[in-house]
C-alpha positions as MATLAB code, in Angstrom:
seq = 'XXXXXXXXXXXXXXXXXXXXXXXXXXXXXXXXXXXXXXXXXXXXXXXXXXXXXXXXXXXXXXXXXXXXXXXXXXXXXXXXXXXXXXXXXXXXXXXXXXXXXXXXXXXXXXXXXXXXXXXXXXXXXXXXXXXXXXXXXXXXXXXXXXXXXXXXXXXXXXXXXXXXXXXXXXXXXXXX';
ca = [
     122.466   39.079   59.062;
     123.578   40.533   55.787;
     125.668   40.022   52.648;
     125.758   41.217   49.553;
     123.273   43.582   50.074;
     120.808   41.480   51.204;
     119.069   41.183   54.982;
     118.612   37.398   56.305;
     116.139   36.543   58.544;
     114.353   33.287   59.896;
     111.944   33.446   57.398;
     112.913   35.725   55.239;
     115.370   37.520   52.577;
     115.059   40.908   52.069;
     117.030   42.161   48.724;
     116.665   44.863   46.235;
     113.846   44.507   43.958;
     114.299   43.881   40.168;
     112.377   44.634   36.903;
     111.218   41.312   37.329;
     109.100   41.608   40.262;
     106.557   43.697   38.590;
     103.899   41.220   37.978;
     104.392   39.586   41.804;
     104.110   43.123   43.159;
     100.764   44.049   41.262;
      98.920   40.839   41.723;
     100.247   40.544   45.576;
      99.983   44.025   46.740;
      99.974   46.942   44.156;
      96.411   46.406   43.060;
      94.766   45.443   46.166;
      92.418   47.935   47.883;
      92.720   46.388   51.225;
      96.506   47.110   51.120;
      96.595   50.588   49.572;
      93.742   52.005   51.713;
      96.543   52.261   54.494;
      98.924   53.706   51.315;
      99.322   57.425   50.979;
      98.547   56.100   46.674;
      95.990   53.960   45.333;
      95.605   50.943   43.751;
      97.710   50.601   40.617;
      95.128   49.813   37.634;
      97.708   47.596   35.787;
     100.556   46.082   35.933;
     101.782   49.023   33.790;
     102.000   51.124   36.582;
     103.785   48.869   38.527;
     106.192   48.726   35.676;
     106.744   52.466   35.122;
     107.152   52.877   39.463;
     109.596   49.697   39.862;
     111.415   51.624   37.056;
     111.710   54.306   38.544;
     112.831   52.938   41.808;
     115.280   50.349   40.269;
     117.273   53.683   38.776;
     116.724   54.977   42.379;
     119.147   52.702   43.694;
     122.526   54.487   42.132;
     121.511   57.366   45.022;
     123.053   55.947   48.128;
     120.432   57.515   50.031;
     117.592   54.827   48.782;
     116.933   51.793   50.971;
     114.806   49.843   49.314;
     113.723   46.230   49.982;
     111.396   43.490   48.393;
     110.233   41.334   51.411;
     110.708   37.967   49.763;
     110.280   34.127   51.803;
     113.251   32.320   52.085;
     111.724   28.905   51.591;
     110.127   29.745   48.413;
     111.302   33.291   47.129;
     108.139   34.193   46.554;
     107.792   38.319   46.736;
     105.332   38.791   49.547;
     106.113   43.179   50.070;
     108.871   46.090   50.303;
     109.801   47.945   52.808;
     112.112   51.125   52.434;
     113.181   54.311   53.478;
     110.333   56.428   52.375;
     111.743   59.888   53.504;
     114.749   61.480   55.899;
     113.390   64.147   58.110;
     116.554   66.121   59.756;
     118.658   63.341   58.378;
     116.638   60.781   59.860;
     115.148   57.911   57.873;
     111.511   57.664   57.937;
     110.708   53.976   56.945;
     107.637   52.393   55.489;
     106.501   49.007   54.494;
     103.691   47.070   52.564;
     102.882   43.937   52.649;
     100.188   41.004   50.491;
      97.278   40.657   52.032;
      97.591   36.773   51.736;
     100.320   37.319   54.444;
      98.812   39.572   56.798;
      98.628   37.984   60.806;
     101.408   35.879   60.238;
     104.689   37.663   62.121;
     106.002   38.534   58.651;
     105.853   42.158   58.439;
     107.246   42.371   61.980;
     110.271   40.092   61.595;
     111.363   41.857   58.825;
     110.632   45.962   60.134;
     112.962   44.677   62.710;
     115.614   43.426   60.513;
     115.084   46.294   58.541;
     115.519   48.546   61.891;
     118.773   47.051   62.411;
     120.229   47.318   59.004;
     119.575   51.393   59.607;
     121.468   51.205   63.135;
     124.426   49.528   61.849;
     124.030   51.887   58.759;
     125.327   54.529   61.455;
     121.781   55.425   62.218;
     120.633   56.806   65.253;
     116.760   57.669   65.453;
     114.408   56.081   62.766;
     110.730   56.931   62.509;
     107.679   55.414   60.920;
     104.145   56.729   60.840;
     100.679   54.686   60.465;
      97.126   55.773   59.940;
      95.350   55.937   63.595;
      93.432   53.484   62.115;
      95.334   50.724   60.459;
      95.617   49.052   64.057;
      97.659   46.195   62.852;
     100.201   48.497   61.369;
     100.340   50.467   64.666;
     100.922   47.204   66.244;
     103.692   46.107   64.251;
     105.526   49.473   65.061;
     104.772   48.782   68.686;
     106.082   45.403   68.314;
     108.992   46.524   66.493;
     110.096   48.780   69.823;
     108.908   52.348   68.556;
     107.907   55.251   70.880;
     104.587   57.168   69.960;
     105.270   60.601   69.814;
     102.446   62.440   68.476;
      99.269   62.547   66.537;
      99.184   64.687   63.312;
      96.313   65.712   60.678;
      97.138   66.172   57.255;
      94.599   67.347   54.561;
      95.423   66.350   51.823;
      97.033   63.379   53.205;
      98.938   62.953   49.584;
      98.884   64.385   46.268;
      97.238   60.854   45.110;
      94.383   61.106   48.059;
      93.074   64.442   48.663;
      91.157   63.195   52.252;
      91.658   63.938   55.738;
      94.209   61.671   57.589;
      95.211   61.185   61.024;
      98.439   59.506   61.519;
     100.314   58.537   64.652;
     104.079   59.304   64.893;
     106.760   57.350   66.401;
     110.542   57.063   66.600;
     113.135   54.319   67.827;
     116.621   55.554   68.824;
     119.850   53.358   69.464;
];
């Protein structure tokens, strides 16, 4: 399932992104406002931004704690999203994922959350969690998919220090 760092699927390779995936990220994902209205940021206004934030995560990687993966098709290597661990709540890793609109409905996002899922378990891992808007149903039914338990409803306002609404996200967890 994995060598070298990188997560092998049917469909798809998951491996650590690069400075060159800037452009691919902002034109598949990064800018769109259908993606990042389910984001806790918004819509990156150029592919500068992309730039400075893959930067930034890139020199994120010498931490052992980041787990961090562009979501890339095997057939072509074409850079379709990223998922990662966003956060660790009581040493648990709280993942999250995006993924191009132009792939949406198509099994991707699901195939590789449970990849993903199992590179944390054999990490030593033994609860993961993931949260989604109430009302990003698709995302709520990848996480179902993927074999997590809801376990509550929370409210946050501000829901991030890039979106200053009113959010209600549903909580769930997956244990070994």
């Amino acid at each position: 399932m994995k060598a070298n760092g990188v997560i092998e699927t049917k469909r798809l390779i998951l491996r650590k992104l690069n400075v060159g995936d800037a452009q691919e990220m902002f034109d598949g994902w990064c800018n769109d406002i259908e993606v990042t209205k389910h984001m806790t940021w918004n819509p990156h206004e150029n592919v500068e931004v992309t730039k400075c934030i893959l930067n930034h995560w890139i020199k994120e990687y010498d931490n052992p704690k980041t787990i961090r993966y562009g979501i890339t098709l095997k057939d072509s290597g074409k850079l379709i999203g990223s998922i990662d661990v966003v956060d660790y709540i009581d040493g648990n890793p709280e993942i999250g994922y995006c993924l191009s609109r132009a792939y949406w409905n198509n099994g991707y996002m699901s195939e590789a959350c449970k990849a993903f899922i199992d590179h944390l378990f054999n990490l030593g891992f033994k609860k993961i969690l993931i949260e989604a808007k109430t009302d990003n149903i698709a995302s709520n039914r990848v996480i179902e998919k993927c074999g997590f338990t809801f376990t509550h409803k929370e409210t946050r306002t501000p829901w991030s220090s890039f979106k200053p609404e009113s959010v209600t996200v549903n909580w769930y967890m997956k244990t070994i």
